[in-house]
SESE-780065 format. One line per 5 residues: number of its first residue (from 1); their letters; for each residue z, x, y of C-alpha. Coordinates in Angstrom, 3 decimals. Layout:
<sedrens>
NUM> a> Z,X,Y ~ ...
</sedrens>
This chain:
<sedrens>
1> xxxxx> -20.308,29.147,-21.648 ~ -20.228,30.898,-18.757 ~ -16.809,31.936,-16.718 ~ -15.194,29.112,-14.370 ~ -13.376,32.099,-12.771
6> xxxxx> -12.342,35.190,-12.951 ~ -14.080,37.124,-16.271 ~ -12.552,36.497,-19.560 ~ -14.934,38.367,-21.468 ~ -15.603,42.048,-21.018
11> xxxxx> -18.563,43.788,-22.791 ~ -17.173,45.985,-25.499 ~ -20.804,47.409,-26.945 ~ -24.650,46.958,-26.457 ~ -24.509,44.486,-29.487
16> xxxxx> -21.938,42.352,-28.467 ~ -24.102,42.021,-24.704 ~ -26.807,40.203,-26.559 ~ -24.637,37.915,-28.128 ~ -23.638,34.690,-26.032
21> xxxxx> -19.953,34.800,-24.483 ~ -18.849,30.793,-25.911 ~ -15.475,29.077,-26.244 ~ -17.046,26.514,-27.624 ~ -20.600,24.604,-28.060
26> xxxxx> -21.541,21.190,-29.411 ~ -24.771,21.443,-31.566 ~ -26.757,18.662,-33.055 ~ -26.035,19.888,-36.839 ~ -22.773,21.868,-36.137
31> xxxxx> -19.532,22.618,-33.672 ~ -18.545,26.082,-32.617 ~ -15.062,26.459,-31.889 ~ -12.261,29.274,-31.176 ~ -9.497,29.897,-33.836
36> xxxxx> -7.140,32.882,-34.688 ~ -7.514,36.758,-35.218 ~ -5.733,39.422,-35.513 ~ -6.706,40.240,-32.786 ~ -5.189,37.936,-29.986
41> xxxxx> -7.008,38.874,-26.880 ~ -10.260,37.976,-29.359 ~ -10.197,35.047,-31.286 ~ -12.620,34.285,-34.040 ~ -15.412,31.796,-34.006
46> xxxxx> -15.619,29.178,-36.365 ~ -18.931,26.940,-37.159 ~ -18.646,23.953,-38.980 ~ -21.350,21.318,-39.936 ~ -19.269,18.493,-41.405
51> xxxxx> -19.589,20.039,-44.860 ~ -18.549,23.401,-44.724 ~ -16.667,25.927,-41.839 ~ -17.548,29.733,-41.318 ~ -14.772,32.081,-39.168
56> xxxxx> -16.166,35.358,-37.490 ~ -15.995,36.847,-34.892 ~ -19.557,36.400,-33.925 ~ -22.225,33.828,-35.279 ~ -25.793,33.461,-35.322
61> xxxxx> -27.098,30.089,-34.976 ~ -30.518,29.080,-34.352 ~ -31.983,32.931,-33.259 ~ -28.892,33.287,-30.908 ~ -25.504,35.260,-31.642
66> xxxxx> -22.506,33.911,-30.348 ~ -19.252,35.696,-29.853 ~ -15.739,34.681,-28.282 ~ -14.592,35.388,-24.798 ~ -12.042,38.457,-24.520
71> xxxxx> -9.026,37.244,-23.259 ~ -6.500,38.680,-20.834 ~ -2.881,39.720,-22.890 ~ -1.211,37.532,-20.301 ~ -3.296,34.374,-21.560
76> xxxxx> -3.818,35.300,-25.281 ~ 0.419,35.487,-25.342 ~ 0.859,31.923,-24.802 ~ -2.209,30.294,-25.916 ~ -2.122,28.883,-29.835
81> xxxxx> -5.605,28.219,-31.419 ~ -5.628,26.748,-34.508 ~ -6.134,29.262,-38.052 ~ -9.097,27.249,-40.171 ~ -9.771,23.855,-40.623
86> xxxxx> -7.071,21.398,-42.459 ~ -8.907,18.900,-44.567 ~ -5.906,17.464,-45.954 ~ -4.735,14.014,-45.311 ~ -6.385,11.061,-42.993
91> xxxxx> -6.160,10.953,-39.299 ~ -3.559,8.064,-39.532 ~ -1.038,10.598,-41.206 ~ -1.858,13.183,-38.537 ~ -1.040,10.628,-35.530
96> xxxxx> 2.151,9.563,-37.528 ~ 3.104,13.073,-38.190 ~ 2.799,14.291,-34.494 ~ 4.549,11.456,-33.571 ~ 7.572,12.107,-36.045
101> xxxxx> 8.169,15.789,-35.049 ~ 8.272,14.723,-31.304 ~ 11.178,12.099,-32.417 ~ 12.573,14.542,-34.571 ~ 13.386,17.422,-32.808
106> xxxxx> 13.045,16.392,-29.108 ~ 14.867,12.593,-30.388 ~ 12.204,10.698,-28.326 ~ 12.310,7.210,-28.914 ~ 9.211,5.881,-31.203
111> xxxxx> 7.212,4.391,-28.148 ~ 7.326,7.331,-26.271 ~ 6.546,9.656,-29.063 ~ 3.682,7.598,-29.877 ~ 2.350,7.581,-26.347
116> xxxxx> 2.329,12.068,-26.354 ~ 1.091,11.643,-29.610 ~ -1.868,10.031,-28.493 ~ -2.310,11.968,-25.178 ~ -2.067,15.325,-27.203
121> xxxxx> -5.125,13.742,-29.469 ~ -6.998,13.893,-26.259 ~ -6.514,17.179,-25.272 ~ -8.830,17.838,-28.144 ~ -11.660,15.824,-27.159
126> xxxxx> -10.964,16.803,-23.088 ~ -15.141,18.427,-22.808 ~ -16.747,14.933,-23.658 ~ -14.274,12.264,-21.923 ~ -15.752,11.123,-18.814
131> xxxxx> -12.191,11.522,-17.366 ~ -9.569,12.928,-19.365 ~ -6.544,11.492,-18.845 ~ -3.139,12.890,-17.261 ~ 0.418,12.211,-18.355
136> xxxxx> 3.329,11.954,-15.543 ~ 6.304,12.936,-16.506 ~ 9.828,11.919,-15.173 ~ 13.274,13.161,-15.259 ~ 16.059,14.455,-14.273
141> xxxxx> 15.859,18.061,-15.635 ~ 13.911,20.756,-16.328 ~ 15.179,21.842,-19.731 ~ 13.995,18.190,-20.449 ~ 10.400,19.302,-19.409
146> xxxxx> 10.291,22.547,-20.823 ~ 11.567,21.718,-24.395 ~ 8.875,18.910,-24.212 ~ 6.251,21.549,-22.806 ~ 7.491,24.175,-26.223
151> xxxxx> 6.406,21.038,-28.745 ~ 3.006,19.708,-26.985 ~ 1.835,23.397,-26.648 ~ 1.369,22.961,-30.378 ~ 0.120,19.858,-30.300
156> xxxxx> -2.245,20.248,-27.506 ~ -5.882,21.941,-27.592 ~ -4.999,25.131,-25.643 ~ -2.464,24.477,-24.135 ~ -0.762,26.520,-21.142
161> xxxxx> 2.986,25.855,-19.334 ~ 2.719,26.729,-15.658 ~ 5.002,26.464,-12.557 ~ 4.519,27.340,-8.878 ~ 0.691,26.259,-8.926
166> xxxxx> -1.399,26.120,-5.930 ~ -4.797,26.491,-5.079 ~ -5.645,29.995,-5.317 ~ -3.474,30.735,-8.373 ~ -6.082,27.498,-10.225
171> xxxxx> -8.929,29.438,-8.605 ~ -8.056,32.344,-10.664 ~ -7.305,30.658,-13.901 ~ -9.919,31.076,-16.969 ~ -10.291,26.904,-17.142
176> xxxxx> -13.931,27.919,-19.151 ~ -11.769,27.561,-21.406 ~ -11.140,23.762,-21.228 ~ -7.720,24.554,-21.066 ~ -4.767,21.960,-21.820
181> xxxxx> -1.956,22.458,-18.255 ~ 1.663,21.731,-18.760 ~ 2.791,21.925,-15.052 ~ 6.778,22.345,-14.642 ~ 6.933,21.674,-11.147
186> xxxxx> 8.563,18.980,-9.294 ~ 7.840,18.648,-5.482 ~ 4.048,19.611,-6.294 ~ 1.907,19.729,-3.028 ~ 0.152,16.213,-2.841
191> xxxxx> -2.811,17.849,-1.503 ~ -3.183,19.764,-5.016 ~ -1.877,16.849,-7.077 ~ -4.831,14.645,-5.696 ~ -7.488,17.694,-5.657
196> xxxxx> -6.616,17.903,-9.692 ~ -6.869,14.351,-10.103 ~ -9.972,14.135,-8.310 ~ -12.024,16.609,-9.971 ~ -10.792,15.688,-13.350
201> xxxxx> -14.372,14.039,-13.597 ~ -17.003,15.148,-15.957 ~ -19.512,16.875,-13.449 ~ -16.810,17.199,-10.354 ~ -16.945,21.374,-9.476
206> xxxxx> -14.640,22.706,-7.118 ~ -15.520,25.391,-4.783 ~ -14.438,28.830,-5.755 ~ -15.114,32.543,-4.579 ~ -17.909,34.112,-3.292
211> xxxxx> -19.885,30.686,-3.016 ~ -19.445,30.161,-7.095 ~ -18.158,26.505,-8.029 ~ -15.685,25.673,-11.064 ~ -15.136,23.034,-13.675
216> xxxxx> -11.334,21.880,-13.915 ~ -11.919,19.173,-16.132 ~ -9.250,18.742,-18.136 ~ -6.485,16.688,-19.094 ~ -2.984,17.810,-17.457
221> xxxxx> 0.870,17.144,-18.406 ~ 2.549,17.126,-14.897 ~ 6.594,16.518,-14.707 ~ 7.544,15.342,-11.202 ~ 11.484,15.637,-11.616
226> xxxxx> 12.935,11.938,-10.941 ~ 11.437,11.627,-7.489 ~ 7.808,10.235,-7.709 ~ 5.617,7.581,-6.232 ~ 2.186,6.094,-6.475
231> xxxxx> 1.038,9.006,-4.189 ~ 1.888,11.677,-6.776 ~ -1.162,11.457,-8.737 ~ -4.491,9.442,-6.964 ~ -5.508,8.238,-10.212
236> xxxxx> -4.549,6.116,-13.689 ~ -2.453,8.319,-15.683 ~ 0.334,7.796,-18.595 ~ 3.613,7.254,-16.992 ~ 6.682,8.604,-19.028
241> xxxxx> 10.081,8.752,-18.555 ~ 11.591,10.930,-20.569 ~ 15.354,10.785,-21.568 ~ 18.740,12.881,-21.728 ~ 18.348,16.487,-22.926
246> xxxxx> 20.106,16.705,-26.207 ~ 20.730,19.373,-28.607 ~ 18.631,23.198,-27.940 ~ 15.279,23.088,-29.940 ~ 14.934,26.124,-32.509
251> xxxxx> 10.647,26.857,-32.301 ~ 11.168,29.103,-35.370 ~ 11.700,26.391,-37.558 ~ 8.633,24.860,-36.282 ~ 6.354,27.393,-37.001
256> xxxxx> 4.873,26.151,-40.424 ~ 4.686,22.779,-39.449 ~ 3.380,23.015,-35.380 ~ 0.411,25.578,-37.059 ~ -0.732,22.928,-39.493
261> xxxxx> -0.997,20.548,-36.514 ~ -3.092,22.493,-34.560 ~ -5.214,22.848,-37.935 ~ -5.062,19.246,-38.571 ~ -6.119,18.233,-34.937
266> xxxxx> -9.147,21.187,-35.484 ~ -10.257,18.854,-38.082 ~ -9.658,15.662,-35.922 ~ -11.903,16.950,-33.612 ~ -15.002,18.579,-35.412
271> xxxxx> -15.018,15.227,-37.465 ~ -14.610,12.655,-34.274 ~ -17.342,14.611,-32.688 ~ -19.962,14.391,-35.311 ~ -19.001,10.877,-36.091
276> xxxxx> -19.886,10.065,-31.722 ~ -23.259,12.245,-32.579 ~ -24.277,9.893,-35.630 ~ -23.159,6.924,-34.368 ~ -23.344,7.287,-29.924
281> xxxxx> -20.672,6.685,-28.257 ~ -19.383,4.900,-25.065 ~ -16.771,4.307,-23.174 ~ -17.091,1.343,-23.210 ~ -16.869,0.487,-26.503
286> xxxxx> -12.990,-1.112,-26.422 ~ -11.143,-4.417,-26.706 ~ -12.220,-6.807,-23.605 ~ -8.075,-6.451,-22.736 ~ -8.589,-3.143,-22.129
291> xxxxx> -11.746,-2.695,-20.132 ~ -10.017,-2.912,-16.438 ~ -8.397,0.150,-17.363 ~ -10.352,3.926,-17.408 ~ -6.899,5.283,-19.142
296> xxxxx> -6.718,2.877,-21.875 ~ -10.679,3.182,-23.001 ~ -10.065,6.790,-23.062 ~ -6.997,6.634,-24.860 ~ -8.421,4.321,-27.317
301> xxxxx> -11.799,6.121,-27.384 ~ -9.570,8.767,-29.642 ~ -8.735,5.716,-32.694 ~ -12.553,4.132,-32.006 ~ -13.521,5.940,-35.572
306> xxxxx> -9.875,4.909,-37.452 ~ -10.266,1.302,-38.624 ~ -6.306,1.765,-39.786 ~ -5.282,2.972,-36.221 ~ -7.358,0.921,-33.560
311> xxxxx> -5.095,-1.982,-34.194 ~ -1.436,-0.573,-33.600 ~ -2.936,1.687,-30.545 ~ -4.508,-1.613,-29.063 ~ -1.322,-2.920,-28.921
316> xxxxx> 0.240,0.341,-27.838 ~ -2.080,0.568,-24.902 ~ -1.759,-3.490,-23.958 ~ 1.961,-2.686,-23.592 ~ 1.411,0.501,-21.082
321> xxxxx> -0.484,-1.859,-19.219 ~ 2.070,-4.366,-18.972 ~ 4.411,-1.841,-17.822 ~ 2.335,-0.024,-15.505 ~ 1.671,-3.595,-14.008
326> xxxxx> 5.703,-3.975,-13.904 ~ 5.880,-0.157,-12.712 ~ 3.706,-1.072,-9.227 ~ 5.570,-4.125,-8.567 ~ 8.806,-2.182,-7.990
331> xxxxx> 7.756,0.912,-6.376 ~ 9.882,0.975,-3.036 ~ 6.912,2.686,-1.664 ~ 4.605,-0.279,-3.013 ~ 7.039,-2.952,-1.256
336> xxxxx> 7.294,-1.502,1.800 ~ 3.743,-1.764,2.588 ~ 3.798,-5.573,1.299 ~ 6.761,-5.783,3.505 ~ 5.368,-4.102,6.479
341> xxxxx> 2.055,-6.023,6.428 ~ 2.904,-9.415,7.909 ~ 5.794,-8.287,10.679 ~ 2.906,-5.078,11.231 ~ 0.159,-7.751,12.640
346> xxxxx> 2.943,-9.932,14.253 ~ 5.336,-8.392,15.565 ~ 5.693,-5.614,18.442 ~ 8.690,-3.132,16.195 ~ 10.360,-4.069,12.877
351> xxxxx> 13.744,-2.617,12.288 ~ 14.632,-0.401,9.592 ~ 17.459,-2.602,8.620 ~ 15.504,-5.288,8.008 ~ 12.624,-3.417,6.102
356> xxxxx> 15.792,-2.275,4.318 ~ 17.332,-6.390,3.812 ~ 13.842,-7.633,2.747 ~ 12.618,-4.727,0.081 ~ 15.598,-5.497,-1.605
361> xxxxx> 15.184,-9.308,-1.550 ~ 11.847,-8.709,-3.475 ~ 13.216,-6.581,-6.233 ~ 15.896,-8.465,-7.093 ~ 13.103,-11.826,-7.270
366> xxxxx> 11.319,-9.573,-9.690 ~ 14.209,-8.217,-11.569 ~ 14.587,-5.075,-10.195 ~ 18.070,-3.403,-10.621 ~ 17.929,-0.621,-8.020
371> xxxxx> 19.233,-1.881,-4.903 ~ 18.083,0.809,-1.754 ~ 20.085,1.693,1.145 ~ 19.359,1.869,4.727 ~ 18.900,5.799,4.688
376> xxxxx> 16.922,5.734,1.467 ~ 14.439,3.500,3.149 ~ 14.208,5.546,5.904 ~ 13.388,8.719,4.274 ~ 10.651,6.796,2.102
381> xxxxx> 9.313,5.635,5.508 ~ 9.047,9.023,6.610 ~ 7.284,10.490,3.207 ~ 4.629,7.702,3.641 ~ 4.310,8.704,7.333
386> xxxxx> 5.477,5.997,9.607 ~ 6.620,7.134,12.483 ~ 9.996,5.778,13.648 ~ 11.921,5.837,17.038 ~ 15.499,4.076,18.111
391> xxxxx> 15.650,0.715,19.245 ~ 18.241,-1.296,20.266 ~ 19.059,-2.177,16.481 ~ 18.729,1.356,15.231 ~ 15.794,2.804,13.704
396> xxxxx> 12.724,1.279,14.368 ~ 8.736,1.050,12.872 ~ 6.744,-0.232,16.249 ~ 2.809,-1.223,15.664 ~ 1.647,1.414,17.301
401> xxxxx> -2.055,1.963,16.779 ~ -1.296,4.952,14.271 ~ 1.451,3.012,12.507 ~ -1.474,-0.143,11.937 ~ -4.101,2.193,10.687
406> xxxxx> -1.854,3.912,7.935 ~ -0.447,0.708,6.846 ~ -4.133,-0.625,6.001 ~ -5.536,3.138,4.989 ~ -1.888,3.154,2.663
411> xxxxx> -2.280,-0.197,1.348 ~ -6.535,0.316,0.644 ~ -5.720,3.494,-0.922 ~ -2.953,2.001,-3.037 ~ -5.284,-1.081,-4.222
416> xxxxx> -2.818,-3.742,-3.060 ~ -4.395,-6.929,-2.566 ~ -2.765,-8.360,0.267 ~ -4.342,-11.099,2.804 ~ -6.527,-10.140,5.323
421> xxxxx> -4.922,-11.368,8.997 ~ -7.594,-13.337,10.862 ~ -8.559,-11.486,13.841 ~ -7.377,-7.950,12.534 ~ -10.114,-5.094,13.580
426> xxxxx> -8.827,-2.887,10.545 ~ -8.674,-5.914,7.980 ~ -12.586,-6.511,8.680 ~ -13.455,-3.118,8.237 ~ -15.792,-2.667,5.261
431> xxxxx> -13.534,-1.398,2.319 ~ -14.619,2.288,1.460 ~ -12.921,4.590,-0.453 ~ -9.962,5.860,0.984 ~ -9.975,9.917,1.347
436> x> -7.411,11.520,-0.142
</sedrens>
């Protein structure tokens, strides 16, 4: 597989530059994968063909050798790889098991712990999703983050914590690896937010360095701090929001059980993939509730094999779509725009005060319980990009001809279905996708 980025292989001897540098390849009658060595900067290969596993450090299959990538110390440090290949137990166990140490040592409540649970499953099938899928997390701390970030690294296919991300520090990440991120950092640039989410699409590259282009498919764990709206991530992703810190978290008591996860999941994998391979595999192939969703097919794509499972993750998934649905209807930033559409084709100016009066009229109809303040509003209007002068009654939003075409790019981009106004240029306009 060759490098995304910068080199993660070097050449060590003539023998090893006729073998094929591979973190991982998908045959027709067996998987290659990475796993543990001594050696950290060069993990083993392992081939396994749904009957039996071999570990080396290089493998001949069909006429071609096939070694592992040398890793920088920097990256080998913090990335876990599973040891072998843990037959023991049914998937079921594994999901409840993942689940339970989440509750148990971070003291997540069940639903939540079942929703990482699920997301870390992904990780681990992140090369043949169409779109992995991202998890957004909330909160009001960063210990709450990174303890949370210490657990899924386990639980996670290669899995990396990072903080002060931008562009050119992504460019130079090995992501041949199909790496797992775990991004610490609230206040990321929207630009990058919405570059990651849009080339988190099977056969999206970016452009890289010295005209080369990259893969950065991959799924991502992003905590936003507990300032965040629907502009934070330009796609479908799991919303969390995660609760008090409590007590520290001790890793060395984890050890034992965290490696037989990552063993367990190894399995999970190897055994999902040759199961898609015999049987195809779509998509698709979920309940009719969940088919207006890319997320939950994904998410459910992980149980499509696990008679005992697709049940209780149906429902899991038909409540994450209830609250998502609940999420959107009380996003300030949401209700401003329905609030600015009407008084934005009638009206010359519309004051802040009463932008203020009538967002908070609509979340109390729907049972909100956060009641906003003139300023608050304000600042929200300035994030979105509205520009506001001083009327008579204070601040005010005036239909300017920049104010009328965010409000429709905003409201397109957001998928709001609001009326069209009769005689509106920019409501006729044929509906294209909205650039980001």
């Amino acid at each position: 597989m060759p490098a995304a980025s910068g080199k993660t292989s070097k050449s060590k001897s003539p023998e090893v530059d006729q073998a094929v540098v591979t973190s991982g390849r998908i045959f027709h009658d067996g998987i290659l994968d990475l796993v543990a060595s001594p050696d950290p900067c060069r993990p083993n290969l392992i081939f396994y063909d749904g009957r039996k596993s071999k570990i080396a450090s290089r493998i001949r299959h069909h006429g071609t050798w096939y070694c592992s990538p040398e890793l920088d110390p920097s990256i080998a440090s913090v990335i876990t790889f599973p040891q072998d290949i843990d037959p023991s137990g049914p998937v079921v166990e594994l999901f409840a098991d993942a689940a339970e140490l989440l509750q148990g040592w971070l003291s997540l409540p069940p639903e939540i712990a079942r929703q990482i649970a699920l997301f870390e499953a992904t990780t681990w099938l992140s090369d043949v999703l169409l779109n992995p899928p991202a998890a957004m997390l909330l909160g009001h701390s960063m210990a709450q983050a990174v303890r949370l970030f210490q657990l899924m690294r386990y639980g996670c296919r290669r899995a990396i914590t990072l903080t002060g991300l931008n562009r050119a520090s992504l460019v130079g990440l090995p992501m041949d690896l199909k790496l797992t991120l775990l991004i610490g950092q609230p206040g990321l640039p929207q630009n990058l937010s919405h570059l990651l989410s849009a080339a988190n699409h099977q056969g999206m590259r970016v452009p890289g360095r010295r005209g080369t282009v990259l893969d950065w498919v991959g799924p991502r764990a992003i905590f936003l701090g507990s300032m965040s709206g629907p502009w934070s991530w330009s796609g479908e992703a799991l919303w969390i929001s995660l609760p008090p810190v409590g007590p520290g978290l001790c890793l060395p008591g984890l050890t034992g059980k965290v490696q037989a996860l990552q063993n367990r999941f190894l399995r999970f994998r190897m055994d999902w993939l040759r199961k898609s391979q015999e049987t195809g595999y779509s998509e698709y192939d979920t309940p009719l509730e969940l088919l207006d969703s890319q997320l939950a097919q994904t998410l459910f794509a992980c149980v499509r094999y696990e008679p005992k499972l697709i049940d209780a993750t149906t429902h899991l998934l038909r409540g994450l779509l209830e609250d998502a649905r609940t999420s959107r209807s009380l996003d300030p930033d949401l209700v401003i725009l329905e609030v600015l559409w009407r008084p934005g084709h009638t009206l010359r100016e519309i004051s802040v005060v009463r932008i203020t009066h009538s967002l908070n009229k609509l979340l109390y109809d729907r049972k909100g319980r956060y009641h906003y303040s003139e300023e608050e509003v304000g600042w929200r209007l300035k994030q979105l990009g509205f520009e506001r002068v001083r009327g008579a009654d204070g601040k005010v939003v005036r239909s300017s001809g920049e104010n009328e075409e965010l409000l429709h790019r905003l409201v397109r981009r957001a998928g709001l279905d609001l009326p069209t106004v009769p005689g509106c240029p920019l409501c006729a306009a044929p509906r294209v996708n909205e650039p980001e």
